[in-house]
C-alpha positions as CSV (number, residue, x, y, z in Angstrom):
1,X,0.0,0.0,0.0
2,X,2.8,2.4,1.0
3,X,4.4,1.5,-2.7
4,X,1.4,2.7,-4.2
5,X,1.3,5.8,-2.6
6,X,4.6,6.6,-3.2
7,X,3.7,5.9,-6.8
8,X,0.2,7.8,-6.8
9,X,-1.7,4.8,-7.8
10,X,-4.0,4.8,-5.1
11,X,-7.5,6.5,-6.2
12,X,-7.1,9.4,-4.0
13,X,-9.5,12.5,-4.5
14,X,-7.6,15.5,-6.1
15,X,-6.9,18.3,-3.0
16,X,-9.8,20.4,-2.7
17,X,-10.7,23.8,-0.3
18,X,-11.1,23.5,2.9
19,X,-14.0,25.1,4.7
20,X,-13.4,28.9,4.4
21,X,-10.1,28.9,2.7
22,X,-9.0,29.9,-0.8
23,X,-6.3,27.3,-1.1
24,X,-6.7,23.5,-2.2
25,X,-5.0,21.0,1.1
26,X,-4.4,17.3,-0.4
27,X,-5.9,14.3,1.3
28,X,-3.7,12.3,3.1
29,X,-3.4,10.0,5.7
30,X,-2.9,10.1,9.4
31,X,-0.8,8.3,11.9
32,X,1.6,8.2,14.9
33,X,5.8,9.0,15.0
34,X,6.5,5.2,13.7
35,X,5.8,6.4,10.4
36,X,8.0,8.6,8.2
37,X,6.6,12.0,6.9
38,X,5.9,11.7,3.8
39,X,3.6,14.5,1.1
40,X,0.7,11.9,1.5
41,X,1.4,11.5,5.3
42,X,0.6,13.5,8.6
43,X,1.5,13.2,12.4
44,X,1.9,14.4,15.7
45,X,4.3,17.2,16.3
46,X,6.8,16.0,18.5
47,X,6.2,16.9,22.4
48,X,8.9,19.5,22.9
49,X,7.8,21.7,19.9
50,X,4.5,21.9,20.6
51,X,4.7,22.1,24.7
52,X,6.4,25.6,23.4
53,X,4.1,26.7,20.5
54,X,0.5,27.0,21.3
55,X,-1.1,26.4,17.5
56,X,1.3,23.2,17.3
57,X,-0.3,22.0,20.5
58,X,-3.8,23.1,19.6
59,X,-2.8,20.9,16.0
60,X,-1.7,18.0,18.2
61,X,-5.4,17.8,20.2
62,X,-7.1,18.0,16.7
63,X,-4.6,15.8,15.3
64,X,-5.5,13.2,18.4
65,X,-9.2,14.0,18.1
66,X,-9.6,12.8,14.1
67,X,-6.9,9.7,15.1
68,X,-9.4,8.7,17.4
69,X,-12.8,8.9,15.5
70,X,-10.8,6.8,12.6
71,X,-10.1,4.4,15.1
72,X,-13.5,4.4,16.9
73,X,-14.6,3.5,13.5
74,X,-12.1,0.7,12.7
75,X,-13.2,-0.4,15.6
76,X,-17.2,-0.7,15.0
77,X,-16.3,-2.2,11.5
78,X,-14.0,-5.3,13.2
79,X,-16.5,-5.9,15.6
80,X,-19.1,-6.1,12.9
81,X,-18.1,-7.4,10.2
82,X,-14.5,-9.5,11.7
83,X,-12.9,-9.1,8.8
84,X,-10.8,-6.3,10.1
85,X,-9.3,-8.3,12.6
């Protein structure tokens, strides 16, 4: 999966506005500091930049926030269908 993304191959929507700005942000995907950053890839500021800076901090309680409604969500799936086990 990661191979494809590097490749763009993955069916990804085209960036598009966000609500209330005038320029296009890209889709991508979201995950913790095992991961390396990457155009397609976003995570957690580390904990001594953003205990510093408070719109890196308020980014890192959004960040957690969306992490945990995507995996709220993996969640219900598993437990309903078991095939995301």
């Amino acid at each position: 999966m990661g191979q494809r993304f590097e490749a763009n191959l993955m069916n990804v929507p085209r960036p598009k506005n966000l609500p209330g700005q005038n320029e296009p942000y890209p889709h991508v995907l979201i995950g913790d500091e095992a991961f390396a950053l990457k155009p397609y890839f976003k995570r957690l500021f580390p904990y001594r930049q953003s205990r510093r800076d408070v719109q890196k901090k308020n980014y890192n309680t959004r960040f957690c926030r969306a992490r945990r409604v995507v995996e709220n969500a993996f969640g219900i799936l598993a437990q309903e269908w078991r095939i995301f086990y």
